[in-house]
MARNUGU-734365 format. One record per residue: residue in three letters; x, y, z of N, C-alpha, C in turn. Coordinates in steps of 0.1 Angstrom, whole numbers, padded with zeros to 4 digits, always signed. Example, Ala and Ser with C-alpha at 12.3 -4.5 7.8 and 13.67 -1.06 7.14 Angstrom:
MARNUGU-734365
ALA+0132-0057+0078+0123-0045+0078+0132-0033+0078SER+0128-0022+0071+0137-0011+0071+0129+0000+0079
***
This chain:
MARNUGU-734365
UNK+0252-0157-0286+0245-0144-0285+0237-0140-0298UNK+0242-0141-0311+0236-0137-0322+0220-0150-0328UNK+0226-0161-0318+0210-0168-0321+0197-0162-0311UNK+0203-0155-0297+0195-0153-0291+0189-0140-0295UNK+0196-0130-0303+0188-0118-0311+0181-0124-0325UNK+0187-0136-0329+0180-0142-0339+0166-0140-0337UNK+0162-0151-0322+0154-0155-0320+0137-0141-0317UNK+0149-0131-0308+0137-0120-0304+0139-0112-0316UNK+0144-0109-0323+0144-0098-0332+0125-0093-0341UNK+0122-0104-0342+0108-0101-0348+0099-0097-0337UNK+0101-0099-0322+0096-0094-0313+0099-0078-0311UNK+0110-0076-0315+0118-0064-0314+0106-0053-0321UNK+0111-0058-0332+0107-0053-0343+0090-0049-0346UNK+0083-0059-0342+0069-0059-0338+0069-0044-0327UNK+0076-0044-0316+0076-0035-0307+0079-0021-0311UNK+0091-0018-0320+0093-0011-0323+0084-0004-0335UNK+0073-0010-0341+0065-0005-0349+0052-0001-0343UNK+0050-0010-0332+0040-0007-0321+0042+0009-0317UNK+0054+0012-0313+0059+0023-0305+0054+0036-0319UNK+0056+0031-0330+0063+0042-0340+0042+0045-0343UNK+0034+0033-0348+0024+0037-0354+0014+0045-0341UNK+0018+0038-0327+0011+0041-0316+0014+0062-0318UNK+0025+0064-0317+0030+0077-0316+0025+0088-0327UNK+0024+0080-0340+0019+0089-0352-0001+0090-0349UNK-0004+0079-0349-0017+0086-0343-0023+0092-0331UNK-0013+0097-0324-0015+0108-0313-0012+0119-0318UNK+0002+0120-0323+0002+0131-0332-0002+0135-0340UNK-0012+0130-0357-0018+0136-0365-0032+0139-0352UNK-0037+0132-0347-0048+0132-0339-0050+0148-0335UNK-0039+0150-0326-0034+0161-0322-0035+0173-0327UNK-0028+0171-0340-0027+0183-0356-0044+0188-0359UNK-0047+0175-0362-0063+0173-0371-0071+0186-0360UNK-0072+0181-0348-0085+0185-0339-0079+0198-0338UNK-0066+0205-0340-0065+0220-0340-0074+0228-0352UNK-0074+0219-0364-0077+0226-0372-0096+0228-0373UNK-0095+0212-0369-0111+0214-0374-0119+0213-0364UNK-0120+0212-0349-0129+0217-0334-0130+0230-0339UNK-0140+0233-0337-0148+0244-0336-0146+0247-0321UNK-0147+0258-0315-0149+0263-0304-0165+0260-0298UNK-0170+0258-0300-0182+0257-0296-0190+0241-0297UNK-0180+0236-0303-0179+0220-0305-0180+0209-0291UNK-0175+0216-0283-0174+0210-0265-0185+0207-0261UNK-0196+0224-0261-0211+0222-0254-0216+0208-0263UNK-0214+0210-0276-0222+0195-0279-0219+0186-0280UNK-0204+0185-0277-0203+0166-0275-0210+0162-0258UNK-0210+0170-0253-0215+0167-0236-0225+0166-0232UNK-0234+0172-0245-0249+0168-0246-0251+0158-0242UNK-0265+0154-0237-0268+0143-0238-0278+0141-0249UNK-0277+0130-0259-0283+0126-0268-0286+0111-0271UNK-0299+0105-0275-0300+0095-0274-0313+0092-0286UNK-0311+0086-0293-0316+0079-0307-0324+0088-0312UNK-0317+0106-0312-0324+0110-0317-0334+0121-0307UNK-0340+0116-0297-0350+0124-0290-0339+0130-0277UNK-0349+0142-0276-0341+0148-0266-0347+0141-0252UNK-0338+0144-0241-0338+0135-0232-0349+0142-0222UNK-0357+0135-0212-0365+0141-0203-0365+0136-0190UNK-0365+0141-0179-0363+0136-0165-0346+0130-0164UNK-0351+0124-0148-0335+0120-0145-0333+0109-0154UNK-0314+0110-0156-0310+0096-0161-0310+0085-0153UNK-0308+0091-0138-0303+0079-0126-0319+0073-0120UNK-0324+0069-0127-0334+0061-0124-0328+0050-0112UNK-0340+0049-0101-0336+0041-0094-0344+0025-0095UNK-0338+0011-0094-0340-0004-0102-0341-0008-0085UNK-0353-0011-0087-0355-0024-0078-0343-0033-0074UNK-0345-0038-0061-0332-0048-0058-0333-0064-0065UNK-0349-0066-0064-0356-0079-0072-0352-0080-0089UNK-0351-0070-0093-0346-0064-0110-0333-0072-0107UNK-0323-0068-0099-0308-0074-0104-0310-0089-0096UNK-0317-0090-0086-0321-0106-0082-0320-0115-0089UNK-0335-0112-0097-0338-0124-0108-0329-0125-0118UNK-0322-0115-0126-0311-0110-0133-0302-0121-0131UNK-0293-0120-0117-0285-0128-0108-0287-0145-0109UNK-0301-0146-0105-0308-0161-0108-0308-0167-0123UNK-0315-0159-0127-0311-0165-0144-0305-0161-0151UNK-0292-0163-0147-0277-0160-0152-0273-0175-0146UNK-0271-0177-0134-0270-0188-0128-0276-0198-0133UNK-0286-0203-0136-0293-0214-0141-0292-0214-0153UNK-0291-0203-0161-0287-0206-0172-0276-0208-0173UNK-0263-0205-0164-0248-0216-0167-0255-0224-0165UNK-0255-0232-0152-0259-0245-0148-0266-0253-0162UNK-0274-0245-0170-0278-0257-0180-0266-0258-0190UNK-0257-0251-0193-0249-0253-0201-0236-0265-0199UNK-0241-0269-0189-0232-0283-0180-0240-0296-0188UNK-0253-0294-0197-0264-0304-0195-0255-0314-0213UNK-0252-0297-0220-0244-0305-0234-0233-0313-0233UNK-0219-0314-0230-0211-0323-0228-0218-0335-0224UNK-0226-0332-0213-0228-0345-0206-0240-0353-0221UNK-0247-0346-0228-0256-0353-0237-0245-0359-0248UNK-0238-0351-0250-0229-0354-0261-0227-0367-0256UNK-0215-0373-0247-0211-0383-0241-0220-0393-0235UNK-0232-0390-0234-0243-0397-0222-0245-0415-0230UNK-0247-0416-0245-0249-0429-0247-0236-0436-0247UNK-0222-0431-0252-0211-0438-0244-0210-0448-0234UNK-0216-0434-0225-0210-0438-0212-0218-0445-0201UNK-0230-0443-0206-0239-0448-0201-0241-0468-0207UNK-0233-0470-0219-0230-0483-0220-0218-0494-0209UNK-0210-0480-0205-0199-0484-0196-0203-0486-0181UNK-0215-0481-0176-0213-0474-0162-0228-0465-0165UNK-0236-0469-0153-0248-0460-0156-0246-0453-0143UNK-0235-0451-0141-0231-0434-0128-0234-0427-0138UNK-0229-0424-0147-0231-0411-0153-0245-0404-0151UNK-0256-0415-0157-0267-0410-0155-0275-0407-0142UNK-0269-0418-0132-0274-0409-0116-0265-0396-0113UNK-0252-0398-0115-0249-0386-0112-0254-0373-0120UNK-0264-0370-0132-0267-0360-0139-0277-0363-0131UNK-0285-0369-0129-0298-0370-0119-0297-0362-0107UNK-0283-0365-0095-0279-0356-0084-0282-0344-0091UNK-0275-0340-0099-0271-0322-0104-0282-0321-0107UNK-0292-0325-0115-0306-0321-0120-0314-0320-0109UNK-0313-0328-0098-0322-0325-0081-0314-0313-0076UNK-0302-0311-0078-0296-0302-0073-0302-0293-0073UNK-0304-0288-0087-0306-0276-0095-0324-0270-0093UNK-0329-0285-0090-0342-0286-0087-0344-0279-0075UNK-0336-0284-0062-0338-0276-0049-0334-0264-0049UNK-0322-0255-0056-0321-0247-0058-0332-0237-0060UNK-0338-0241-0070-0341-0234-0080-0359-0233-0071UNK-0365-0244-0063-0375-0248-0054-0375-0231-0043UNK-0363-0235-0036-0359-0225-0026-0357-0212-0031UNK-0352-0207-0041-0356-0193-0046-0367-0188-0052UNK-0379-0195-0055-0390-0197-0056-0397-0195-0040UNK-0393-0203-0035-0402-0200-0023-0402-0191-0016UNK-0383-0182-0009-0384-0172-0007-0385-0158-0017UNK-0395-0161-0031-0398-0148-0036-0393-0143-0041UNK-0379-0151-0048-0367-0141-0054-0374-0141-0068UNK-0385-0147-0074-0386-0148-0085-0401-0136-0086UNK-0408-0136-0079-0418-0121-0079-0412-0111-0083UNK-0417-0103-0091-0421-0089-0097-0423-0081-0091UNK-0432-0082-0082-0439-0073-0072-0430-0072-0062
***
């Protein structure tokens, strides 16, 4: 039993300092904001303010569906190219061993090709 408090004791302990510094800055927090809020300090934190200029019209602007589309798309293709480094790192390797490697980057690279053909075609890439 005393190796197994051995063992968690620094865990303990970590916790119990967690508990202690967590608690003191809720409470000076607490103290501070009696003294120095102003009453009239509320209306202006709920302002809205923004680099400075005062704000004009709605905030809730409404965004095209095509905006989060293409957004959507090239997010996607740009993972997909991030698959392209490992495989360059490794490519003259492996490509001494076995030239799968390089048809199979070929599949993914047509893959990516018809993909990328077909969202093109139906329009996901227009602005308009």
């Amino acid at each position: 039993m005393p190796d197994l408090l051995n063992n968690y004791f620094p865990i303990l302990v970590l916790l119990a300092v967690a508990l202690v510094v967590g608690t003191a800055i809720m409470v000076i927090a607490r103290t501070i904001t009696r003294f120095v809020v102003r009453p009239d300090a509320h209306a202006r934190k709920t302002s809205v303010y923004e680099s400075g200029v005062n704000p004009h019209g709605d905030a809730r602007l409404r965004f095209s569906v095509k905006f989060y589309l293409v957004a959507m798309i090239f997010i996607i293709f740009d993972i997909e190219v991030v698959f392209f480094y490992p495989w360059a790192v490794v490519f003259r390797d492996m490509v001494r061993e076995s030239a799968f490697i390089l048809w199979e980057m070929l599949g993914f690279v047509g893959l990516l090709a018809v993909g990328y053909v077909y969202v093109w075609r139906k329009g996901g890439l227009d602005w308009n």
